[in-house]
Biopython code that builds the backbone (N, CA, C, O; Angstrom):
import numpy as np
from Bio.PDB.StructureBuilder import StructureBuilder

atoms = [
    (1, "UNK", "N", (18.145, -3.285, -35.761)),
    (1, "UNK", "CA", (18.223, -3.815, -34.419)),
    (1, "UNK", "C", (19.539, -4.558, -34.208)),
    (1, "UNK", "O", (20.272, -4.372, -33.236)),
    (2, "UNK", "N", (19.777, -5.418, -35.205)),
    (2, "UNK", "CA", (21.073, -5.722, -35.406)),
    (2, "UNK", "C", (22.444, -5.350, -34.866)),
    (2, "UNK", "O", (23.194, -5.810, -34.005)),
    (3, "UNK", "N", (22.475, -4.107, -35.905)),
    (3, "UNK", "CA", (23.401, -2.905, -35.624)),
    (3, "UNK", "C", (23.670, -2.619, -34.054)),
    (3, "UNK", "O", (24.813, -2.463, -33.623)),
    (4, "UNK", "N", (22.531, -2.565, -33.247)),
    (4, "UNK", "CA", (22.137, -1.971, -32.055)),
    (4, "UNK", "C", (23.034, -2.528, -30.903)),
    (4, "UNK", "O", (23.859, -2.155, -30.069)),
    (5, "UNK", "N", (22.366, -3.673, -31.365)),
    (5, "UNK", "CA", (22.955, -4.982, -30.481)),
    (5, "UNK", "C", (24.495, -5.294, -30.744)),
    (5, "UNK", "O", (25.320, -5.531, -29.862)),
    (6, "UNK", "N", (24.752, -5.251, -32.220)),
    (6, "UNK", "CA", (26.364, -5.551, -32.299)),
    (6, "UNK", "C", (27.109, -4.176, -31.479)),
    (6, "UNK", "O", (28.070, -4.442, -30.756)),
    (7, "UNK", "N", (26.742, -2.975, -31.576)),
    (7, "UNK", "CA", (27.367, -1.919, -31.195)),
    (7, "UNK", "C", (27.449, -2.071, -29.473)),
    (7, "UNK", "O", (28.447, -1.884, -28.778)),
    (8, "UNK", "N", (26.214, -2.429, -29.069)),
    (8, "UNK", "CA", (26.369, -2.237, -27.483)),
    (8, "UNK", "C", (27.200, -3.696, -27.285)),
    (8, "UNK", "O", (27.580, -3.714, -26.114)),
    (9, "UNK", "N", (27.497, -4.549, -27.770)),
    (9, "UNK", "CA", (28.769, -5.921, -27.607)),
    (9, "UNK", "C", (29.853, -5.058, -27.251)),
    (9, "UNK", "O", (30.484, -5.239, -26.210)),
    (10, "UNK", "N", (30.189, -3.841, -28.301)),
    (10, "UNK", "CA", (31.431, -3.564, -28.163)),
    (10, "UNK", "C", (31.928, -2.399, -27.481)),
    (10, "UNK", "O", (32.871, -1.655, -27.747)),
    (11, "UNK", "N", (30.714, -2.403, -26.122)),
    (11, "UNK", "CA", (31.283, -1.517, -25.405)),
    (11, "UNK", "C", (31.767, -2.310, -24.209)),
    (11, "UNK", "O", (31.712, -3.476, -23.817)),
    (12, "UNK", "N", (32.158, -1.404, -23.893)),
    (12, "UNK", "CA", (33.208, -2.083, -21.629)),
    (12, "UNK", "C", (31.501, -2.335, -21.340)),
    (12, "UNK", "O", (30.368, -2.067, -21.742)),
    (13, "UNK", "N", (32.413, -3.174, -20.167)),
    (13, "UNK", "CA", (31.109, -3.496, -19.324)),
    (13, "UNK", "C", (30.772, -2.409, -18.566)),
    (13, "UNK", "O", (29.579, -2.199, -18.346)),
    (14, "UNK", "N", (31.841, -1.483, -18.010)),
    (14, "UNK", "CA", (30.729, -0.805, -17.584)),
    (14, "UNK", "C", (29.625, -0.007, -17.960)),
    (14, "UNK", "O", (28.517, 0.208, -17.467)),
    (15, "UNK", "N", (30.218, 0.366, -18.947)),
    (15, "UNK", "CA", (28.842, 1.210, -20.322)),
    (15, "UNK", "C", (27.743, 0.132, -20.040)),
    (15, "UNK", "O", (27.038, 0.319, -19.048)),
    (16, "UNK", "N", (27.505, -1.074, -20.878)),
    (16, "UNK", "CA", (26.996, -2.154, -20.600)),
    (16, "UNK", "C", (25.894, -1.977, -19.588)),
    (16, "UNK", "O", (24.681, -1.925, -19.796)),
    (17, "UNK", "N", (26.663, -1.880, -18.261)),
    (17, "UNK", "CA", (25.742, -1.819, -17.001)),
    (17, "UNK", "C", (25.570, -0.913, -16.890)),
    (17, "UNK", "O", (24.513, -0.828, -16.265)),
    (18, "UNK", "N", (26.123, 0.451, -17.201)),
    (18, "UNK", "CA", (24.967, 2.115, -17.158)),
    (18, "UNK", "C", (23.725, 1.559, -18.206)),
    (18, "UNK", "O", (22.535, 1.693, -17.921)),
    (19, "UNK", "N", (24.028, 1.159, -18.987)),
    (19, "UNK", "CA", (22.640, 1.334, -19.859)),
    (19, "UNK", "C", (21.939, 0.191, -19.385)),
    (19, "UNK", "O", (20.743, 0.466, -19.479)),
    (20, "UNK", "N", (22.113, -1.173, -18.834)),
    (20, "UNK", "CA", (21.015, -1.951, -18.163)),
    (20, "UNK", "C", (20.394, -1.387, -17.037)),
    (20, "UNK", "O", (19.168, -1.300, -17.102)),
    (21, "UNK", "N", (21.132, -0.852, -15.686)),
    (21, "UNK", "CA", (20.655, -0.096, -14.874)),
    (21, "UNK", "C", (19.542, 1.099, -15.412)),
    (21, "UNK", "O", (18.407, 1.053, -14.936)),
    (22, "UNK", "N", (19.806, 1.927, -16.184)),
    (22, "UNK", "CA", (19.099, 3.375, -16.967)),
    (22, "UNK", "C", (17.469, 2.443, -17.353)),
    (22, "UNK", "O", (16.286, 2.583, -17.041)),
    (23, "UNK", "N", (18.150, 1.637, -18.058)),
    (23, "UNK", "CA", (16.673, 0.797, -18.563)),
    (23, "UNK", "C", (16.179, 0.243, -17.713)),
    (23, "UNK", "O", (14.978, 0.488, -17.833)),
    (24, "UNK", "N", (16.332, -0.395, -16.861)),
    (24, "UNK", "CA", (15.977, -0.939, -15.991)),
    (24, "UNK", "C", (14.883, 0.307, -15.055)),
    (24, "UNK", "O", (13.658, 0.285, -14.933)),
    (25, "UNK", "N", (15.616, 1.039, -14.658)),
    (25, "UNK", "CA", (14.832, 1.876, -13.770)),
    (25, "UNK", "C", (13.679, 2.478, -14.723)),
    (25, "UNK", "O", (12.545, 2.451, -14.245)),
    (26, "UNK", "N", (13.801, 2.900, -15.735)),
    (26, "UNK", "CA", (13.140, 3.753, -16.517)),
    (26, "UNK", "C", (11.795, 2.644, -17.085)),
    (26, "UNK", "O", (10.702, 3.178, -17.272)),
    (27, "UNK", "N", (11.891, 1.589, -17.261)),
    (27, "UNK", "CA", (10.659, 0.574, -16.831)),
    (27, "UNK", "C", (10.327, 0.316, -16.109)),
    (27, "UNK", "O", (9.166, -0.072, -16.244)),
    (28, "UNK", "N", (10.791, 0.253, -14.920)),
    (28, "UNK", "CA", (10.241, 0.352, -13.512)),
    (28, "UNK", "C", (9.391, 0.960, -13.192)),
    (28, "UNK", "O", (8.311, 0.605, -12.721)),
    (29, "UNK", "N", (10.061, 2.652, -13.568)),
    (29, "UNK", "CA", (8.923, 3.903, -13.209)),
    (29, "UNK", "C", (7.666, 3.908, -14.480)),
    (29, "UNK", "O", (6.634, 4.568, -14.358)),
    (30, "UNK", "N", (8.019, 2.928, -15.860)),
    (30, "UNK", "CA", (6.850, 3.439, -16.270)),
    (30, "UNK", "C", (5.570, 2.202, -15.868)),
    (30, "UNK", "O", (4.386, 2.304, -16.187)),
    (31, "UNK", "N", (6.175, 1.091, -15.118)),
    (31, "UNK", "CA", (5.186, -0.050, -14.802)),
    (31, "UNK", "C", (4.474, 0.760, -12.900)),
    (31, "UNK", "O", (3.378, 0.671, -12.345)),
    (32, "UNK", "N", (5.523, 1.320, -12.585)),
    (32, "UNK", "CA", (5.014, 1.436, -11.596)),
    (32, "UNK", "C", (3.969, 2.631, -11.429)),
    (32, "UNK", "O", (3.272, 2.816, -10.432)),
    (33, "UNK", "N", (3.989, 3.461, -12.669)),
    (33, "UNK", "CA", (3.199, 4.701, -13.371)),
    (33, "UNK", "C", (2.121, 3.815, -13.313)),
    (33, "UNK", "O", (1.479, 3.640, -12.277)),
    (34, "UNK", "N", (1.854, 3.169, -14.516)),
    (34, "UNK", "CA", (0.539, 2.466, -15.037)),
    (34, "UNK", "C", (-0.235, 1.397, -13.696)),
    (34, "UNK", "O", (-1.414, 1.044, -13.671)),
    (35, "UNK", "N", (0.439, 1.185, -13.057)),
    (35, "UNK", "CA", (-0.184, 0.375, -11.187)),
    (35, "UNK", "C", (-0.596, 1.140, -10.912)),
    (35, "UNK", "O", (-1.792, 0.849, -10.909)),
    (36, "UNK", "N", (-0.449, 2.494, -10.495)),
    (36, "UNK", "CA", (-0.616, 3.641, -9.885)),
    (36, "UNK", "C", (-2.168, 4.310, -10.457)),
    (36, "UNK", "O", (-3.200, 4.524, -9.822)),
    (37, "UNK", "N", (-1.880, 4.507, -11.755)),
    (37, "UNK", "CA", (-2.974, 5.419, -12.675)),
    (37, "UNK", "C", (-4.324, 3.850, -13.020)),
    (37, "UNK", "O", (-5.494, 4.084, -13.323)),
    (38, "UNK", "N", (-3.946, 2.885, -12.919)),
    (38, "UNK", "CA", (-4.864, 1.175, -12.872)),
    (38, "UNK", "C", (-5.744, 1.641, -11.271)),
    (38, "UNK", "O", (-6.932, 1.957, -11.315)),
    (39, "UNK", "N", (-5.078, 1.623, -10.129)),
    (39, "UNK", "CA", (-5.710, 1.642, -8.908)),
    (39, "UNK", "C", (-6.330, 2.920, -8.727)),
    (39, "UNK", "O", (-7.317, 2.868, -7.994)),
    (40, "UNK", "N", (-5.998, 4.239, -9.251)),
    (40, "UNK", "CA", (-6.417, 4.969, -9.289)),
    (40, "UNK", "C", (-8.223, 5.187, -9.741)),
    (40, "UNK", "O", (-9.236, 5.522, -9.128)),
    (41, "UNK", "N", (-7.911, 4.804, -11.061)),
    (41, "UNK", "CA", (-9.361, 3.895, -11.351)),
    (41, "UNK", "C", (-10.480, 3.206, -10.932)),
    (41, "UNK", "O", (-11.681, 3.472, -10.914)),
    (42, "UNK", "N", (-9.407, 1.687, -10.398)),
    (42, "UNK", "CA", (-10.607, 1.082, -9.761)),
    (42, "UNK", "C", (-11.170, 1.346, -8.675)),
    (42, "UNK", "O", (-12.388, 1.225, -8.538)),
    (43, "UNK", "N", (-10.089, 1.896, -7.387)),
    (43, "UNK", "CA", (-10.675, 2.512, -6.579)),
    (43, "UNK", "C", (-11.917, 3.344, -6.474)),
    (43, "UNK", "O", (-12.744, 3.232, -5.568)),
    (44, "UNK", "N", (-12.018, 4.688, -8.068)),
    (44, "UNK", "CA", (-12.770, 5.183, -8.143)),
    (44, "UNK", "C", (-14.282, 4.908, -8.318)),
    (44, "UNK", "O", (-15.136, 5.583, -7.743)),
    (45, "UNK", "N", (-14.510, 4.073, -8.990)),
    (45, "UNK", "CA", (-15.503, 2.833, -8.990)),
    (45, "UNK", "C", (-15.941, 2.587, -7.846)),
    (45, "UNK", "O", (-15.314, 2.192, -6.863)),
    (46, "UNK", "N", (-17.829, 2.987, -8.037)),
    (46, "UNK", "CA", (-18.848, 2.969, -6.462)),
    (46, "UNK", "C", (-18.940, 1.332, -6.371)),
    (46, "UNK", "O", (-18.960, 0.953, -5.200)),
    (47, "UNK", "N", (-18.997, 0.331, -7.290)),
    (47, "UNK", "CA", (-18.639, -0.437, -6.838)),
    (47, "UNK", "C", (-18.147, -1.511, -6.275)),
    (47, "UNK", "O", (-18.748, -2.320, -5.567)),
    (48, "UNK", "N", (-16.691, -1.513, -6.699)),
    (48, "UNK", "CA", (-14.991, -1.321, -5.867)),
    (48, "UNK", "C", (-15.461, -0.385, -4.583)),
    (48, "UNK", "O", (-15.793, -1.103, -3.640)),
    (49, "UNK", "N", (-15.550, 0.709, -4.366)),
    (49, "UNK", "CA", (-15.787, 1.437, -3.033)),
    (49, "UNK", "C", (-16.728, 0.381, -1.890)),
    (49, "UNK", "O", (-16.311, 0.056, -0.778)),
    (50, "UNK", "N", (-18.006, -0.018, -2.456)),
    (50, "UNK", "CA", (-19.300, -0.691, -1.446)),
    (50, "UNK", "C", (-18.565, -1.664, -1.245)),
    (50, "UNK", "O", (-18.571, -1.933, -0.044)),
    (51, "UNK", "N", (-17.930, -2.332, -1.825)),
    (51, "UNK", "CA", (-17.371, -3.788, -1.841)),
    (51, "UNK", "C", (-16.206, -3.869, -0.654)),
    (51, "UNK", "O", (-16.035, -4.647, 0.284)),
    (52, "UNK", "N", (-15.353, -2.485, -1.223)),
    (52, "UNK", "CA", (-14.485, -2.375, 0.367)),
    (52, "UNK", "C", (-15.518, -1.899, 1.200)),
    (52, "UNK", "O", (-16.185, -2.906, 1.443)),
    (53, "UNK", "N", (-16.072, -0.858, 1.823)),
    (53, "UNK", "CA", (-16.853, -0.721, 3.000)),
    (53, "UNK", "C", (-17.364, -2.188, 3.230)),
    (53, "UNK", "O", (-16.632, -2.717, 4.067)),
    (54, "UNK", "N", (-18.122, -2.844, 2.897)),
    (54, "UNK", "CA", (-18.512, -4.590, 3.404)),
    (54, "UNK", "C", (-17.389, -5.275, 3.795)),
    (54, "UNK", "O", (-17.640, -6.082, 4.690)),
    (55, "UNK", "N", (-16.000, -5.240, 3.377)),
    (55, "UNK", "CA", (-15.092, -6.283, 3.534)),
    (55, "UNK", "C", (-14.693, -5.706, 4.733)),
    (55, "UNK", "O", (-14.020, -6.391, 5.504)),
    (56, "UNK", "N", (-15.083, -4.212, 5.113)),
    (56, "UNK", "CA", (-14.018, -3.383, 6.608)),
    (56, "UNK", "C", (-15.068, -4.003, 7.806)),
    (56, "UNK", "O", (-14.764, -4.592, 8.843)),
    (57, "UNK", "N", (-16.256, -3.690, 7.338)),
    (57, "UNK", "CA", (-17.001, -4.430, 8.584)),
    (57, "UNK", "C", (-16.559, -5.298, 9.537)),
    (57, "UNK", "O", (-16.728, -4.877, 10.682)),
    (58, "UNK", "N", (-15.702, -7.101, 9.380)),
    (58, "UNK", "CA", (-15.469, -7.483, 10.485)),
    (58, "UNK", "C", (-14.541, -6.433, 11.528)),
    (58, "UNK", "O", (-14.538, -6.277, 12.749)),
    (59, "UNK", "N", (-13.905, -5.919, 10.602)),
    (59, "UNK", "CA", (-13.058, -4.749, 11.303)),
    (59, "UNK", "C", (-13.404, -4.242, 12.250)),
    (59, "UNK", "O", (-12.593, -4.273, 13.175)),
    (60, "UNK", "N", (-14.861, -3.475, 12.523)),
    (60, "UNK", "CA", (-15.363, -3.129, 13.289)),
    (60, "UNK", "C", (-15.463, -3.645, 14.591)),
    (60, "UNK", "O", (-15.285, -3.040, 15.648)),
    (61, "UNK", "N", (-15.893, -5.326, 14.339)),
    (61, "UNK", "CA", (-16.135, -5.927, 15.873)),
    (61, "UNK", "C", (-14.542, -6.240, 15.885)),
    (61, "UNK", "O", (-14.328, -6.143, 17.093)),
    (62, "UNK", "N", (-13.802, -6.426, 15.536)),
    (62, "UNK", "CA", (-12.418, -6.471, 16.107)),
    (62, "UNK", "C", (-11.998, -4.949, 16.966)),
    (62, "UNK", "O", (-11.617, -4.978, 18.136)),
    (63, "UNK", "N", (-12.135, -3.705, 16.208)),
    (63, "UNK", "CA", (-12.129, -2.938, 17.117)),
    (63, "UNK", "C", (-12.467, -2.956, 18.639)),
    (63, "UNK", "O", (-11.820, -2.858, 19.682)),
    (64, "UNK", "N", (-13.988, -3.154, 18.237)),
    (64, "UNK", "CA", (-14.782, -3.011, 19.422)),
    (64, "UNK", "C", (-13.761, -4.261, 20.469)),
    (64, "UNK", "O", (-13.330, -4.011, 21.595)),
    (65, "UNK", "N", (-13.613, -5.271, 19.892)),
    (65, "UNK", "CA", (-13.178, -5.985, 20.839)),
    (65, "UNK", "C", (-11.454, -5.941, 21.846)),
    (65, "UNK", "O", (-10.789, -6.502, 22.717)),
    (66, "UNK", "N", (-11.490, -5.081, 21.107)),
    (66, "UNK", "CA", (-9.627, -4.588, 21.271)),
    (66, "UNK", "C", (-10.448, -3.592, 22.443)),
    (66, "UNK", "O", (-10.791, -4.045, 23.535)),
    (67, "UNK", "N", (-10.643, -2.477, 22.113)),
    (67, "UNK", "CA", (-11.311, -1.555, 22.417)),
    (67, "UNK", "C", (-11.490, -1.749, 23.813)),
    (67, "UNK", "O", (-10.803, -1.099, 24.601)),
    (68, "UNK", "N", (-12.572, -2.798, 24.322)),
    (68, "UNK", "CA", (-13.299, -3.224, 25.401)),
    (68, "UNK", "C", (-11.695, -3.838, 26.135)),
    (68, "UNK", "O", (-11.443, -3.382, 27.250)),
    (69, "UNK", "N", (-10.865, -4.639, 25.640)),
    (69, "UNK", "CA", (-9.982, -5.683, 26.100)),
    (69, "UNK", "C", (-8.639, -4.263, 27.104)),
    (69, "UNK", "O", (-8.047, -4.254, 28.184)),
    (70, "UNK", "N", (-8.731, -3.513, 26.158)),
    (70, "UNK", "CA", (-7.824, -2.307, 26.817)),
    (70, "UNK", "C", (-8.406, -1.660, 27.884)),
    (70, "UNK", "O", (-7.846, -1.346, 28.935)),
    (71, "UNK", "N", (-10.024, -1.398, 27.443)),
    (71, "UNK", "CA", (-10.617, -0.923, 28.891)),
    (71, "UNK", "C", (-10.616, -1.676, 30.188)),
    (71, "UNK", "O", (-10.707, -1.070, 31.256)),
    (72, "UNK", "N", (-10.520, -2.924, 30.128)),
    (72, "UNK", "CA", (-10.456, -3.916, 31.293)),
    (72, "UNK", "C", (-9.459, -3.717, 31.654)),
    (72, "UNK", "O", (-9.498, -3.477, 32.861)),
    (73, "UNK", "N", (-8.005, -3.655, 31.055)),
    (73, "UNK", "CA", (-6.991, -3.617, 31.468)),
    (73, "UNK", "C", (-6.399, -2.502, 31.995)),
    (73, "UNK", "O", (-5.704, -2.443, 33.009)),
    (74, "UNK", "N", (-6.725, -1.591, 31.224)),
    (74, "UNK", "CA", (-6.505, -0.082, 31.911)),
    (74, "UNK", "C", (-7.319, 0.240, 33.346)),
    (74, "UNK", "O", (-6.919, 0.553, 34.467)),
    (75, "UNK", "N", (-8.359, 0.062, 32.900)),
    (75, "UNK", "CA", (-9.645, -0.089, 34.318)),
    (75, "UNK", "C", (-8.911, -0.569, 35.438)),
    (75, "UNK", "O", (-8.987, 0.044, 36.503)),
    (76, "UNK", "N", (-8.305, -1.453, 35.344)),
    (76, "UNK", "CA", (-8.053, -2.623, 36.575)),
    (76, "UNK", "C", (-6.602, -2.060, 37.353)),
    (76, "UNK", "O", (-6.365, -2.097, 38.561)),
    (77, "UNK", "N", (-5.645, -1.486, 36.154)),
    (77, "UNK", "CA", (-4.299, -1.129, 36.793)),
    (77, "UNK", "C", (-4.546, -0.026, 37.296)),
    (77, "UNK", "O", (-4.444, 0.189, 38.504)),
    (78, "UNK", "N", (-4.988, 1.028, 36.246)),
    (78, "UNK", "CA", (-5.103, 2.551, 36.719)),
    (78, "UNK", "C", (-6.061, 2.994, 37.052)),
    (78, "UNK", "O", (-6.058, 4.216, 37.199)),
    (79, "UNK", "N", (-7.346, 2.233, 37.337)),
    (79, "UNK", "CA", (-8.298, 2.804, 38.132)),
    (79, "UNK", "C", (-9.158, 4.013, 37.763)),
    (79, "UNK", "O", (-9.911, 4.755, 38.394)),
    (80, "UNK", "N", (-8.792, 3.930, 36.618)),
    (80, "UNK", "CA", (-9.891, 4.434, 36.053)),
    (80, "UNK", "C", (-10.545, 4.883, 34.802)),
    (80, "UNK", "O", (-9.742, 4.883, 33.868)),
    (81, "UNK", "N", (-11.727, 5.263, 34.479)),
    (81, "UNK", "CA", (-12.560, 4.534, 33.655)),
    (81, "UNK", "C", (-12.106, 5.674, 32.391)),
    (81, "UNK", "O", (-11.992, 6.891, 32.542)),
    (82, "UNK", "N", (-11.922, 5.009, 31.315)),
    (82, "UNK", "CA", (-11.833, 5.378, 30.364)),
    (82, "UNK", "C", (-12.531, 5.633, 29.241)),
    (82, "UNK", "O", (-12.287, 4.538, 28.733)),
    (83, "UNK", "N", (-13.311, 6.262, 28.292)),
    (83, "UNK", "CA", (-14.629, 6.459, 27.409)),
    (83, "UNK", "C", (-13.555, 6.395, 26.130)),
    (83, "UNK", "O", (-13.080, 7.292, 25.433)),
    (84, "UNK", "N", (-13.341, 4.638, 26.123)),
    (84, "UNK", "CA", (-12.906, 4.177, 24.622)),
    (84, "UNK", "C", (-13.672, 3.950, 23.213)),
    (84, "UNK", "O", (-13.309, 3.554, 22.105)),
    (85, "UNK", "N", (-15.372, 4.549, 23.982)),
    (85, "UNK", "CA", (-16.672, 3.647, 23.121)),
    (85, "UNK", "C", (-16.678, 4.965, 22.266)),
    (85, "UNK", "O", (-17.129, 4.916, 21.122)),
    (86, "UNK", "N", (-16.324, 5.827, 22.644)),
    (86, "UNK", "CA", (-16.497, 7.204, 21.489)),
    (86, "UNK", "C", (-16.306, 6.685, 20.064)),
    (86, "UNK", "O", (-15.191, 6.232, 19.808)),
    (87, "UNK", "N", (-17.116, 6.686, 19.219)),
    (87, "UNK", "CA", (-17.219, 6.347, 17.739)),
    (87, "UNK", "C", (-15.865, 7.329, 17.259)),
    (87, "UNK", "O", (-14.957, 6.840, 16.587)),
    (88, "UNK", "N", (-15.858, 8.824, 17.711)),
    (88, "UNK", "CA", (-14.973, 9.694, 17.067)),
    (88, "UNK", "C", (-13.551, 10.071, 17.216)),
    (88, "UNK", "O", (-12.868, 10.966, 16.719)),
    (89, "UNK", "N", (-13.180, 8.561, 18.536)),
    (89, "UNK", "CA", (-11.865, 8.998, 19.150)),
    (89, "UNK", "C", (-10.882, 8.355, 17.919)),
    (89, "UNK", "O", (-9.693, 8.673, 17.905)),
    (90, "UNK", "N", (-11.225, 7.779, 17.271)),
    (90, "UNK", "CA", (-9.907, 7.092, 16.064)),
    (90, "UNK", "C", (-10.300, 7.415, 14.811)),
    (90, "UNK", "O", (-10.098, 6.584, 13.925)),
    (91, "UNK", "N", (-10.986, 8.773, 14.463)),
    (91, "UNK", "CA", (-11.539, 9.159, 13.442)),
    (91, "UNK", "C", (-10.600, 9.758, 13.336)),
    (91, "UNK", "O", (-10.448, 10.502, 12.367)),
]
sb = StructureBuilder()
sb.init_structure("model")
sb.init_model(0)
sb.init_chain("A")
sb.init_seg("    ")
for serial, (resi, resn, name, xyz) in enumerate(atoms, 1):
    if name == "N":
        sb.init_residue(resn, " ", resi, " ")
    sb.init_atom(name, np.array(xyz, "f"), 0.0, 1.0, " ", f" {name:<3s}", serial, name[0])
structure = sb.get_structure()
């Protein structure tokens, strides 16, 4: 290891910085590999899955409430009525 280290001293800097950059990226992609193939996982997990479906729920009445807030507003300028309540229009 020694050796390793005395040898890369005695290069230019820019050598230097090709090989910090090279390493650099090349741990990057393998940390950002193992995040990737980790979530992959837990995601898969029923339940990780139930746990998100429960947490989306308030979601829902926020929809709904957006939802309704655009129909008033649209209603009122353009006169007319819009069927925003469709369960399948943002599917």
């Amino acid at each position: 290891m020694k050796k390793i280290i005395h040898h890369l001293r005695r290069q230019p800097e820019e050598i230097r910085r090709h090989i910090l950059h090279s390493l650099t990226i090349f741990f990057g992609i393998v940390l950002i590999s193992l995040w990737v193939y980790s979530l992959g996982t837990n995601f898969s997990d029923p339940k990780t899955q139930a746990k998100i479906s429960d947490e989306l729920s308030p979601l829902s009445a926020l929809k709904g409430n957006l939802l309704g807030g655009y129909q008033s507003i649209s209603g009122s300028t353009q006169g007319e009525d819009l069927n925003l309540e469709d369960p399948n229009l943002f599917e």
